[in-house]
C-alpha positions in Angstrom: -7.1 11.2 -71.4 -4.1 9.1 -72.6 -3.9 5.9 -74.5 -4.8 2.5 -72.0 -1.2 2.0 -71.4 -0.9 -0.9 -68.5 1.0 0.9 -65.3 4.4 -0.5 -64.5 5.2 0.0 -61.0 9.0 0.1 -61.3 8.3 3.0 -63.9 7.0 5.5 -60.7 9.6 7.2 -58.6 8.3 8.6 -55.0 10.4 11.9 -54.3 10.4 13.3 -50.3 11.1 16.1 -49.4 12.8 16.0 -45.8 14.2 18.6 -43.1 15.1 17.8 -39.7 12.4 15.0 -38.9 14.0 12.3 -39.1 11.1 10.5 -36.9 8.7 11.7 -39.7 11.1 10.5 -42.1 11.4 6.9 -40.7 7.9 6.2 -39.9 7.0 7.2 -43.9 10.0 4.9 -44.8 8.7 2.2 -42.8 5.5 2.2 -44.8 7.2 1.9 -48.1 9.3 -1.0 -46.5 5.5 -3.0 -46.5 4.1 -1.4 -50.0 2.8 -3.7 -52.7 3.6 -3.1 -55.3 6.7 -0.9 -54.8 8.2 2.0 -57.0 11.3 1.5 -59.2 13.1 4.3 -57.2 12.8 6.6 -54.3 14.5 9.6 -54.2 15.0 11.5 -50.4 15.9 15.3 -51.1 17.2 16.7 -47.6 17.1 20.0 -47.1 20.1 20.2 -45.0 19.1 18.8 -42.1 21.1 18.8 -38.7 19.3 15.9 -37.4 20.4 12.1 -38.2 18.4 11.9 -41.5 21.4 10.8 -43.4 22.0 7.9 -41.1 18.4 7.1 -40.9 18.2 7.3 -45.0 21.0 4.8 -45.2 20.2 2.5 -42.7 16.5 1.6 -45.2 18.9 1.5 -48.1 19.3 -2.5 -47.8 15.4 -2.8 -46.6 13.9 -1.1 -49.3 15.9 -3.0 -52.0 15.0 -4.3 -54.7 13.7 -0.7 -55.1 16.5 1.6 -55.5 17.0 4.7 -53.1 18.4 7.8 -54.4 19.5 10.3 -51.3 20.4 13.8 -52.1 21.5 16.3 -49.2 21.2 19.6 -50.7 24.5 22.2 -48.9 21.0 24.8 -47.9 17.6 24.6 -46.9 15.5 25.8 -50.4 12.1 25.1 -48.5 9.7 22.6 -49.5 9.8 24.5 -52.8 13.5 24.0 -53.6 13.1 20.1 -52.5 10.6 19.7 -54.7 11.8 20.9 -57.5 15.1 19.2 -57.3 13.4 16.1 -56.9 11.2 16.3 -59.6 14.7 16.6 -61.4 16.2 13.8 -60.0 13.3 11.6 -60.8 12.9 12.9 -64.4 16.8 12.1 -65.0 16.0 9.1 -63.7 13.8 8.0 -66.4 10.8 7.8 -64.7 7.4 7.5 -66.0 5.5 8.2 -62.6 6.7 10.8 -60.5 4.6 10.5 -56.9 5.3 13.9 -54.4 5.2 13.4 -51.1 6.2 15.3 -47.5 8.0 13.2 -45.4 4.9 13.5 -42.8 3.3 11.2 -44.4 2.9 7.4 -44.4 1.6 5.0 -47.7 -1.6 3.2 -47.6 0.2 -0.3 -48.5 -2.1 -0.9 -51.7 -1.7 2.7 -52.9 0.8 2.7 -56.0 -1.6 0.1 -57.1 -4.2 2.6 -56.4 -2.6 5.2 -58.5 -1.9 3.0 -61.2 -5.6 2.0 -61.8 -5.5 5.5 -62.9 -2.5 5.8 -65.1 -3.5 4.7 -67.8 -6.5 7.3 -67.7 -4.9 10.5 -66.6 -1.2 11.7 -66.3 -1.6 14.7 -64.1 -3.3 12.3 -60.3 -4.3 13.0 -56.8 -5.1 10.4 -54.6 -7.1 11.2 -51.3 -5.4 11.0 -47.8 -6.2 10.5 -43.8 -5.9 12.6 -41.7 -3.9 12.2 -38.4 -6.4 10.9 -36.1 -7.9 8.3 -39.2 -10.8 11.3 -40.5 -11.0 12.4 -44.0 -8.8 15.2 -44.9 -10.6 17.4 -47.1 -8.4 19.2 -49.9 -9.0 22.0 -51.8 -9.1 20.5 -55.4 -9.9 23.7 -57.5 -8.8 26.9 -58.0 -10.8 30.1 -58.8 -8.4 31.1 -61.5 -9.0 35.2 -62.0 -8.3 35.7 -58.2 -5.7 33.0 -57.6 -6.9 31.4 -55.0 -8.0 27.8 -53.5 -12.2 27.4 -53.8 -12.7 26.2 -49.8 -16.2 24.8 -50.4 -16.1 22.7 -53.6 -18.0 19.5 -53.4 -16.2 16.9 -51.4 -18.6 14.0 -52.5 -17.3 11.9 -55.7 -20.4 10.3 -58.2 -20.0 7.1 -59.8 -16.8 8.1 -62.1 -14.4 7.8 -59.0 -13.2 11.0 -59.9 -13.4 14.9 -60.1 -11.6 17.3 -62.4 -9.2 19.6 -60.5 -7.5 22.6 -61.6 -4.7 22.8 -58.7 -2.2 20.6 -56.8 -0.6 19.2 -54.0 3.3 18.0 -53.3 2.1 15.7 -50.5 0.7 13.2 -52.9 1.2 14.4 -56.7 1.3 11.7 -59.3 2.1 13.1 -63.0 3.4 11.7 -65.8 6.5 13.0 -67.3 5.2 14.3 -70.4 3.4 17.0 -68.7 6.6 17.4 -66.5 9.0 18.1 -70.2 6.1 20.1 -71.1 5.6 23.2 -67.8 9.4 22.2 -66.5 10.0 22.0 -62.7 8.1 23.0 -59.7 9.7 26.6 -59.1 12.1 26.9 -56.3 11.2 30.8 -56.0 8.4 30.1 -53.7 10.1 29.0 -51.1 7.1 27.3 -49.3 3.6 28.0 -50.4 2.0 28.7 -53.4 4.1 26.3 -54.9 2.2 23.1 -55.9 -1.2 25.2 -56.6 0.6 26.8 -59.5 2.2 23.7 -60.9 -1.2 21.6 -60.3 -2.6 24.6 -62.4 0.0 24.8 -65.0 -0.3 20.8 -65.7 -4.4 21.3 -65.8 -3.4 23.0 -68.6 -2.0 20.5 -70.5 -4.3 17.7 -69.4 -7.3 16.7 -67.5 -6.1 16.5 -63.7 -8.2 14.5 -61.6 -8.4 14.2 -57.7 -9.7 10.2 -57.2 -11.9 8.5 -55.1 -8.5 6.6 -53.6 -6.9 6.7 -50.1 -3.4 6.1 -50.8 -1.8 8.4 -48.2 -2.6 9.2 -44.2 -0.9 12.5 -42.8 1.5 11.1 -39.1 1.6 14.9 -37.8 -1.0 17.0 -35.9 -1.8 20.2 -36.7 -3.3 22.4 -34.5 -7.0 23.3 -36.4 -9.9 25.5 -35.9 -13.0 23.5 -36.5 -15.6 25.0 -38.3 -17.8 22.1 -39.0 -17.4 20.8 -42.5 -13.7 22.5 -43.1 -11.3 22.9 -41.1 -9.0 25.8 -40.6 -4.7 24.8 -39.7 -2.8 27.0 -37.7 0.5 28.8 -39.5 3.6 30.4 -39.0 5.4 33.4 -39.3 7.5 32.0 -41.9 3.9 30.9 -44.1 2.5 34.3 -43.4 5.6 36.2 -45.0 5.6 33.7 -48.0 1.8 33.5 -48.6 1.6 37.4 -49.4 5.0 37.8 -51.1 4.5 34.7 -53.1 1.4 36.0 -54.5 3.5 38.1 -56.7 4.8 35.3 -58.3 1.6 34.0 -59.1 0.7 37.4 -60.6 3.9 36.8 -63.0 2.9 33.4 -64.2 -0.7 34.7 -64.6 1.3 38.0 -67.2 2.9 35.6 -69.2 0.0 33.5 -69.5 -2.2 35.8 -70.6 -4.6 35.6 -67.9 -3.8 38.3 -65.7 -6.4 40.7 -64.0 -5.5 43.3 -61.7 -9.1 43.7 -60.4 -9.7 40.0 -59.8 -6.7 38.9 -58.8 -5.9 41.7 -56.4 -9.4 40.9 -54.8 -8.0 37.3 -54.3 -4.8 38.5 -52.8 -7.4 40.9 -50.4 -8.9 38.2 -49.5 -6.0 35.9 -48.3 -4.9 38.8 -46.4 -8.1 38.7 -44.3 -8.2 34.9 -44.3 -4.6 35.2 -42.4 -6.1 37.9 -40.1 -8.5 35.5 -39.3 -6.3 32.5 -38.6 -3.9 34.6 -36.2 -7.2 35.1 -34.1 -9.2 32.4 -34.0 -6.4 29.8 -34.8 -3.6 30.6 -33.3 -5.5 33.1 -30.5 -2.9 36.4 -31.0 -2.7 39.5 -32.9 1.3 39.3 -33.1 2.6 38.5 -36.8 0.6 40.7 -38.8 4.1 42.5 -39.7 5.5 39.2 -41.5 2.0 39.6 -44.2 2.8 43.2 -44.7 6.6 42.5 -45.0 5.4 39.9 -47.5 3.0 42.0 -49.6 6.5 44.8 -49.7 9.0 42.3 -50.6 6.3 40.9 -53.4 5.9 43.9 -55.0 9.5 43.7 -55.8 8.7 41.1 -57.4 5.7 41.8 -59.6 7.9 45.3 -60.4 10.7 43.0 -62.2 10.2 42.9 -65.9 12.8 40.8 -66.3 11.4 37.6 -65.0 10.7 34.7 -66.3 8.8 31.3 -65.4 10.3 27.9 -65.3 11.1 26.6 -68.6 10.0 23.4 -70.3 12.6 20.5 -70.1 12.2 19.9 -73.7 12.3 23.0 -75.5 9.2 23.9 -78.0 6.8 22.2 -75.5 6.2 25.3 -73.2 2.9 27.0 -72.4 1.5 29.6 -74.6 -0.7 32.3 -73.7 -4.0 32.2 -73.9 -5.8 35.3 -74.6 
């Protein structure tokens, strides 16, 4: 835990991520239009959309003022990964204390920077709790079982009297951290493309400081998913795309887990067996075909690549001296 510095809303930056949904886009714009408190800065990466984003950016320019909107359209798509990580830069350069992650299919509960901020001066590495599309609880997968590298599905979903449970993981629709632990593990990696992604960094900043999940709806999700329902959990369908970069991306994983320290082949190839067969499973009882079972195998190929490259290296630290050391 951190000193009881008071929160400063204008010291919080909100960074989206946006491609091609400008409707999205606008209805989570609207909502920070109506927030109180508002953020100092908001910063819209576009992934180089073909849509009217950047005339739908501009035309909130005037409404969001006095907060001040920062619009970036990147000259490719770099995937939620790439958008990500170039808005966490933007926001650091910025000077921001708070840097709050979200997806542009989201919309802001109006109290919920204020929510946030209860916490700020507790915790720098945050997430807040979010609806789901049709106004349910959307249950996310707050821990990690670190040897295999992979999400826990069934860890307790019930909060005691602390408001608050200890996570070891992430997620970019909602992230709040502080940008000391942001100096300290560097920027979300553009490598992954989609997936993976926000796991790893939530994981790398549990590292450096207690991360929490709180007992605070500050976000509700605007876009339905197609979902299995198994009763407790849900299941979401996927893609072809997300099939390819859940397997190749596990290789990435592997290499931030080698230069950790905390690598095992045993246990963490069990975990990568096991997301294999939970994809298996979504194609059938998700998404009702057998078709795309090539894009995991071309995945799993086109990873080991990757893990075969002894010449990588993670994402440095923005401050040099500050990075993560091994631990074993």
């Amino acid at each position: 835990m951190t000193g009881l510095t008071p929160f400063d809303p204008a010291s919080a930056t909100i960074a989206i991520v946006t491609y091609n949904r400008s409707g999205l886009l606008t209805r989570l714009l609207e909502s920070i239009v109506t927030m109180d408190p508002k953020p100092g800065h908001i910063v819209v990466i576009d992934n180089a959309s073909v849509d009217d984003t950047t005339a739908v950016v501009e035309s909130f320019r005037e409404r969001l003022a006095p907060t001040e909107l920062v619009y970036r359209r990147l000259d490719t798509n770099t995937g939620g990964s790439g958008g990500f990580s170039e808005g966490m830069r933007v926001a650091y350069e910025l000077g921001s204390t708070w840097i709050w992650l979200m997806d542009d299919d989201v919309e802001v509960i109006p109290d919920g920077l204020a929510k946030m901020g209860k916490w700020a001066p507790r915790f720098q590495s945050i997430q807040g709790r979010r609806y789901d599309y049709d106004g349910s609880e959307f249950y996310w997968q707050y821990r990690v079982a670190e040897p295999l590298g992979i999400p826990i599905p069934f860890a307790p979903s019930g909060f005691g009297e602390s408001g608050y449970k200890e996570m070891n993981s992430g997620c970019f629709e909602g992230m709040f951290i502080h940008r000391d632990i942001v100096t300290q593990i560097g920027l979300p990696d553009p490598r992954f493309f989609i997936y993976w992604d926000d796991q790893l960094y939530g994981w790398l900043a549990s590292r450096k400081t207690t991360s929490v999940i709180v007992d605070e709806f500050v976000l509700r999700r605007t876009r339905e998913i197609k979902q299995w329902d198994m009763g407790i959990r849900h299941m979401n369908a996927s893609s072809d795309a997300y099939r390819y970069y859940i397997m190749r991306n596990r290789a990435i994983i592997k290499q931030y887990y080698r230069s950790l320290g905390v690598y095992n082949p045993v246990l963490f190839a069990l975990g990568t067996t096991l997301t294999f067969g939970k994809e298996l499973i979504r194609l059938v009882f998700v998404e009702r075909k057998v078709r795309g079972t090539s894009n995991l195998f071309r995945g799993l190929r086109d990873g080991g690549r990757i893990a075969r490259d002894r010449s990588w290296q993670p994402m440095p630290p923005l401050v040099p001296g500050t990075a993560d050391q091994p631990t074993g």
